[in-house]
N, C-alpha and C positions, 0 to 999 in steps of 0.2 A: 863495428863493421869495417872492413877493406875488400879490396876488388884487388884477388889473389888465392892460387890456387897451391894450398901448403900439403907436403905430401911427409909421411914417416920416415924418422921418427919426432915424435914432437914433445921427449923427454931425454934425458942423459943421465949418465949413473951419478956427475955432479951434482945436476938439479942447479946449474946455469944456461944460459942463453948460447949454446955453439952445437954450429953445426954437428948433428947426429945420424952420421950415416946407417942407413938399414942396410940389411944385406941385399937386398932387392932396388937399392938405390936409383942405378941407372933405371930401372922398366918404371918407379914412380917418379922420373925426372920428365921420360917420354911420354905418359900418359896427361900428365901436369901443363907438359907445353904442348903438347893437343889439343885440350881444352884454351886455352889462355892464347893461342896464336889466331884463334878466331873470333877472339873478343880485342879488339883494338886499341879501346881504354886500358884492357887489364895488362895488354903485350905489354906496351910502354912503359910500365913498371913504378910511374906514382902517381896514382888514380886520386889519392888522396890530399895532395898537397895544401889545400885550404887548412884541413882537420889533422894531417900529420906532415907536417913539413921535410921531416928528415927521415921520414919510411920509403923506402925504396927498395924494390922487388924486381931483379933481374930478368927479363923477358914474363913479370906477372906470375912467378911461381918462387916459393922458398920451403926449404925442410923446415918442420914446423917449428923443432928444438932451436934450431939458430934463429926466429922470431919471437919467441918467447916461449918459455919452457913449463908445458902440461904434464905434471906427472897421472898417470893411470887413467891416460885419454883414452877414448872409445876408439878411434883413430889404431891406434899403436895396440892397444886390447882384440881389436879383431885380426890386425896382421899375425900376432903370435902366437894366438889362441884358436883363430880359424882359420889361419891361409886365407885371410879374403884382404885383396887390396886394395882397398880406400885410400879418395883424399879430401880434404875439406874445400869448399868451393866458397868462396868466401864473394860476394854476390854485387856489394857495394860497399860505400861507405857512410851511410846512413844506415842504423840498423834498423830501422822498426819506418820502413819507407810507407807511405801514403799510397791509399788503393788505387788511385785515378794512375800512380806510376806505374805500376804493375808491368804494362805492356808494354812499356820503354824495357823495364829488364828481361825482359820476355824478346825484345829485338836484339837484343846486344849478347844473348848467350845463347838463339836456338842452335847458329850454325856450332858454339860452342860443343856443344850439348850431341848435335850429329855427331861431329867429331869424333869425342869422348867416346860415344857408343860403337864407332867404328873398331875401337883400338881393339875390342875384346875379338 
């Protein structure tokens, strides 16, 4: 888990970790920091510091490829195959959090969430 919103592509024709622009770049940059400017944690860009020290995420959003490289993600499989623009929302950094939490993440990403929905 991290608290970070990775947008396509999140492979490259190397199959290393660098940034891989879509063609569609900028509109999944602006959708990315729509969601991610209304979570305060994720803006700041290292949510995670206990559990990953030297991860750091520019305003809470990165192309997927330049954090680590997914070949034949579902992500990148639907942009090219159906024109639908996805991004991953990456929620916390705990992955498998406790039910009593729930509603902490449930406060730190609705206005997220309106957001994100507006953009469409």
């Amino acid at each position: 888990g991290s608290l970070v919103v990775n947008y396509p592509f999140d492979d490259d024709e190397q199959g290393i970790a660098i940034y891989s622009k879509s063609p569609d770049d900028a509109v999944f940059q602006k959708l990315a920091l729509a969601y991610s400017k209304e979570n305060a944690k994720m803006y700041q860009g290292s949510p995670c510091k206990d559990m990953y020290p030297n991860e750091y995420f520019p305003h809470g959003i990165t192309n997927g490829a330049h954090w680590y490289n997914v070949p034949g993600g579902m992500q990148d499989w639907n942009y090219l195959h159906t024109n639908c623009f996805e991004v991953t929302i990456e929620l916390g950094c705990v992955k498998y959090p406790k039910a009593e939490e729930l509603p902490k993440y449930w406060a730190q990403n609705r206005r997220s969430l309106l957001q994100f929905m507006k953009q469409v």
